[in-house]
BATI-798111 format. One line per 10 residues: number of its first residue (from 0); for each residue x, y, z of C-alpha. Coordinates in pm, 1 decimal. Example, Ala and Ser with C-alpha at 12.3 -4.5 7.8 and 13.67 -1.06 7.14 Angstrom:
BATI-798111
0> 1230.0 -450.0 780.0; 1367.0 -106.0 714.0;
end
This chain:
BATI-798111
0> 1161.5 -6840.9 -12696.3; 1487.5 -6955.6 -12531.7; 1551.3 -6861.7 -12129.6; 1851.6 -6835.3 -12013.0; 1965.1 -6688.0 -11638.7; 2270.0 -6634.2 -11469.3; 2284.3 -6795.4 -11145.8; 2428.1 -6672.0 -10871.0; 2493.2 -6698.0 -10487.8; 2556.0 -6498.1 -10165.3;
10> 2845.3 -6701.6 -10091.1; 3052.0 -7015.7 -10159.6; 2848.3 -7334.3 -9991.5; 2435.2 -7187.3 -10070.4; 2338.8 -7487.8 -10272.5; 2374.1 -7285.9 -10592.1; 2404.4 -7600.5 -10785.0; 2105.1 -7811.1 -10600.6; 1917.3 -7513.4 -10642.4; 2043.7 -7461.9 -10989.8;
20> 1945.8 -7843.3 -11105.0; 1616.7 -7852.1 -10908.5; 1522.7 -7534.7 -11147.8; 1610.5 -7740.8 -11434.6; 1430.7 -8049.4 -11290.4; 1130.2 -7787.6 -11301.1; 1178.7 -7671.1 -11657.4; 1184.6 -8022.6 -11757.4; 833.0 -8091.9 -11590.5; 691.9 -7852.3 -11780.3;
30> 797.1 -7979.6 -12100.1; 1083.9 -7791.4 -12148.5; 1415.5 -7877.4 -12323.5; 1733.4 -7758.1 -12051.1; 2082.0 -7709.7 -12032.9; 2314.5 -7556.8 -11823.0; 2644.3 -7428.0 -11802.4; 2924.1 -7438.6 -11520.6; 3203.2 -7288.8 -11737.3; 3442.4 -7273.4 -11466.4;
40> 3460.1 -7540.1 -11165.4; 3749.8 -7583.2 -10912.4; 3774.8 -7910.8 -10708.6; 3772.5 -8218.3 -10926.2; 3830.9 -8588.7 -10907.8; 4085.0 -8772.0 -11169.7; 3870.1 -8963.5 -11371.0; 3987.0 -9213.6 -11712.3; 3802.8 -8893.0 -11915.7; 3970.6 -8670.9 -11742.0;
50> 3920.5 -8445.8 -11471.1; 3557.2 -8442.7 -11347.3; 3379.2 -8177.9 -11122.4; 3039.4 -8290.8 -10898.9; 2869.7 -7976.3 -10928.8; 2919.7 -8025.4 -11351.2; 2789.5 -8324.0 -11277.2; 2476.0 -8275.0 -11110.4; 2387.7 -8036.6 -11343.1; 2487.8 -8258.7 -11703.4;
60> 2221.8 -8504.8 -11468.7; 1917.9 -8269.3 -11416.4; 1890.9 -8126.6 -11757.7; 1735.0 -8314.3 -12043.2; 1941.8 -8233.0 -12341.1; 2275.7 -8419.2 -12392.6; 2594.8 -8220.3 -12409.5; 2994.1 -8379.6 -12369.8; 3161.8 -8241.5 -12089.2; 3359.2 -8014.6 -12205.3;
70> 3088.6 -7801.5 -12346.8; 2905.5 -7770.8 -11976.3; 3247.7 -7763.6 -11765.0; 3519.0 -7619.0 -12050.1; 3742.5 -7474.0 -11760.3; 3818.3 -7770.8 -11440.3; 4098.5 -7800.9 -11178.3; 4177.5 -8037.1 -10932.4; 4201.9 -7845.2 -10644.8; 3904.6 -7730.1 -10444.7;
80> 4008.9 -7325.5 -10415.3; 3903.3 -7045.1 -10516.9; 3918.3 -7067.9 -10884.8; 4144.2 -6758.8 -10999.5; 4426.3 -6914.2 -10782.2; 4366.5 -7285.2 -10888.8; 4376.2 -7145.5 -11255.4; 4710.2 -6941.8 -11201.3; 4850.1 -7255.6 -11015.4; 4788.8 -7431.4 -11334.4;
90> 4927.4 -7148.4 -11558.7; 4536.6 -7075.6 -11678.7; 4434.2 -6706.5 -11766.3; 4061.6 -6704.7 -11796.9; 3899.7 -6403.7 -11941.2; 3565.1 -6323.9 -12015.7; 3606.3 -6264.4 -12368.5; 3740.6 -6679.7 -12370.3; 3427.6 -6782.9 -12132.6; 3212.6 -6585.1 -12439.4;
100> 3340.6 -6836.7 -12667.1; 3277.6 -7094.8 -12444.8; 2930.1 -6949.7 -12406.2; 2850.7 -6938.2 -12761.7; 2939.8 -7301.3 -12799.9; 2685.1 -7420.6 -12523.8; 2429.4 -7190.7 -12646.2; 2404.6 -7361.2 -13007.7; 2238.5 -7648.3 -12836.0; 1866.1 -7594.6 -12887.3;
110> 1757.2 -7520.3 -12544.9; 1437.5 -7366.0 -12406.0; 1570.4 -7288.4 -12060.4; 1955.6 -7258.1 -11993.5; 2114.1 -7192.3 -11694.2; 2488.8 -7073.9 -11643.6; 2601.1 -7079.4 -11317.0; 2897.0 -6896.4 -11167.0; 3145.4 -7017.8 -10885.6; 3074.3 -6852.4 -10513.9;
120> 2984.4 -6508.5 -10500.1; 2884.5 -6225.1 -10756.3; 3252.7 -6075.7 -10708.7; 3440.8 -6366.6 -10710.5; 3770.4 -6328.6 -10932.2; 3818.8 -6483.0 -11243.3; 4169.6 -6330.2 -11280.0; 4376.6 -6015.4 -11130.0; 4135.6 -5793.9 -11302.8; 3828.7 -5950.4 -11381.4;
130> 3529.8 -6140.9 -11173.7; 3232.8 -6347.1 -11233.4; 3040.2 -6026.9 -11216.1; 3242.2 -5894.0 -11555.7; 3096.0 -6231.9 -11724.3; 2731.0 -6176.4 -11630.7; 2735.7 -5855.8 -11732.3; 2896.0 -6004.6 -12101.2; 2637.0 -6237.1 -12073.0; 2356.8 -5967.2 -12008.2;
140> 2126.2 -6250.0 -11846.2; 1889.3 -6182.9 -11606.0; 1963.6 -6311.3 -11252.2; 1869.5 -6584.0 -11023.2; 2029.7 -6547.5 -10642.3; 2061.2 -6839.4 -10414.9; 2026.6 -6780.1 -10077.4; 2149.6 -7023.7 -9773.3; 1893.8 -6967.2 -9499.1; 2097.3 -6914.9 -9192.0;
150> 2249.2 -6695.5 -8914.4; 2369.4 -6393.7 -9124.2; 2213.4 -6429.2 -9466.8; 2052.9 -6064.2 -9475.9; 2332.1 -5864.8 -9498.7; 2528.1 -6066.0 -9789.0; 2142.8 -6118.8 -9962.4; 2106.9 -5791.1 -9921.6; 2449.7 -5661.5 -10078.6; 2405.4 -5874.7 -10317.0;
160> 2101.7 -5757.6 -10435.8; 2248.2 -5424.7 -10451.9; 2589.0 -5552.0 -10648.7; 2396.3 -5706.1 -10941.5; 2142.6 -5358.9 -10968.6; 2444.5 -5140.4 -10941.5; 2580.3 -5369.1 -11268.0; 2293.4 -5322.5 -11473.6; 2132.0 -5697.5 -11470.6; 1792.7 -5757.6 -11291.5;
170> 1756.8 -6013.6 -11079.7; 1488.6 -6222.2 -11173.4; 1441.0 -6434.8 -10838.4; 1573.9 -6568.7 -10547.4; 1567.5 -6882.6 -10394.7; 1543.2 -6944.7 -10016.6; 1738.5 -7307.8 -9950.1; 1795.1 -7489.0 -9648.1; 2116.5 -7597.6 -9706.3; 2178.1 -7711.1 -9349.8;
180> 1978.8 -7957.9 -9107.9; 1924.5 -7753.3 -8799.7; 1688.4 -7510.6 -8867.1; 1747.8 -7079.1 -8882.6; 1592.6 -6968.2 -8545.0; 1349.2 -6719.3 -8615.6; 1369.2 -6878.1 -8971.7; 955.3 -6715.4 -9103.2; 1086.6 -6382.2 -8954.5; 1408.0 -6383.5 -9130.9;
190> 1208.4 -6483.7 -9423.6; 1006.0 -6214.9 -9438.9; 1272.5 -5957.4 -9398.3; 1432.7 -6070.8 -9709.4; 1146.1 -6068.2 -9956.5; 1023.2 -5724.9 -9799.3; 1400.4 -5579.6 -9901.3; 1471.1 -5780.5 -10219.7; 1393.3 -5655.1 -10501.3; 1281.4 -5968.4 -10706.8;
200> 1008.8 -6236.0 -10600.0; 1110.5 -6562.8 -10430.0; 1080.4 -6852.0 -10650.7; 1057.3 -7114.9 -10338.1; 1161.8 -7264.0 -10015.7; 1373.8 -7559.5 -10063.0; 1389.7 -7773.8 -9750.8; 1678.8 -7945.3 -9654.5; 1763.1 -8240.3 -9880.4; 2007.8 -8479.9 -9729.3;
210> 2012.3 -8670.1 -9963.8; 1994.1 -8405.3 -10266.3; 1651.1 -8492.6 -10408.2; 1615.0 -8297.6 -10768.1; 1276.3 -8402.0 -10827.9; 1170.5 -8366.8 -10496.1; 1342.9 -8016.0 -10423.0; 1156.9 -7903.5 -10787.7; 800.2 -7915.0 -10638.6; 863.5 -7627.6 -10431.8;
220> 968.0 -7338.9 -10708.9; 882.0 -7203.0 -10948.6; 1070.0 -7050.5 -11282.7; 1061.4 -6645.1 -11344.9; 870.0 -6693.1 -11627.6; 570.6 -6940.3 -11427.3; 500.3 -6588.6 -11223.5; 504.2 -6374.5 -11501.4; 168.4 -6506.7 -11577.6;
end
């Protein structure tokens, strides 16, 4: 049976995509086959194929079935804002009903566990009227949250939580990452708070990774389905 989640964060700068390819890193250990999907991506570098985003990247790299560009990145812009305004700037309308296209496309590569991951936050616009919130729902995947563990993640964990319930998706997991050096002070405490109030399991601690180790960062989770069992 084929997986697929929606992955999400409490803000821009959580380590959705480390996260997000250390999941698929996972998968891939277990024998899986893994894909994922970053349909929209804003700040790219000019490359002779064409405009190029990291985060695209990293993912196209962790997951073990080969797809072109396009088909994991179909929407990228240069400039490194939020992506509703670097879309307008470029005279791009996305709407959800084009990403479902898009979607549909990625999805006839055999895959057993897919990941599409949004840009920043749940509510993060697409265009004047719709957000990345209006494609998950399209999408009816479950959820996977990203949390950055620092000074002030309970309140935007906790809303965010409450965002994705009051759309009608469950969240499958979160995902406590260190995406900074210094450590959270009371970081166990703060910990603890969270998976008392969230209403999904945690999937792992990811240290911090300087240097972004996938492999390394995969030992410590685990996928929704490993703690169904």
């Amino acid at each position: 049976m084929s997986l697929c989640y929606f992955v999400t964060g409490t803000d821009t700068d959580v380590g959705k995509t480390f996260v997000a390819s250390a999941l698929l890193a996972r998968a891939g250990q277990l024998g899986l086959r893994t894909s994922a999907f970053k349909p929209v991506a804003a700040g790219a570098q000019s490359t002779a194929e064409g405009l190029r985003n990291t985060d695209a990247l990293e993912l196209m790299a962790a997951m073990n079935q080969s797809l072109p560009y396009g088909v994991v990145n179909p929407y990228c812009f240069e400039a490194a804002i939020a992506p509703h305004i670097a879309a307008a700037e470029q005279g791009v309308d996305i709407r959800v009903d084009d990403l479902m296209i898009h979607t549909k496309r990625f999805r006839a590569i055999a895959a057993d566990f897919s990941l599409v991951e949004g840009a920043g936050g749940w509510r993060v616009p697409l265009n004047s009227q719709q957000s990345f919130a209006d494609f998950a729902v399209a999408l009816n995947m479950p959820v996977i949250m990203v949390v950055a563990m620092r000074l002030g993640c309970i309140n935007p964990a906790l809303l965010t939580a409450e965002a994705i319930a009051r759309d009608g998706l469950p969240l499958a997991g979160w995902v406590a990452n260190q995406a900074v050096a210094a450590v959270m002070a009371n970081y166990r405490d703060n910990l603890e708070t969270l998976k008392a109030r969230l209403p999904a399991p945690l999937l792992g601690e990811i240290p911090y990774y300087p240097k972004r180790n996938i492999d390394n960062a995969a030992q410590w989770l685990k996928l929704p389905q490993e703690l169904e069992h």
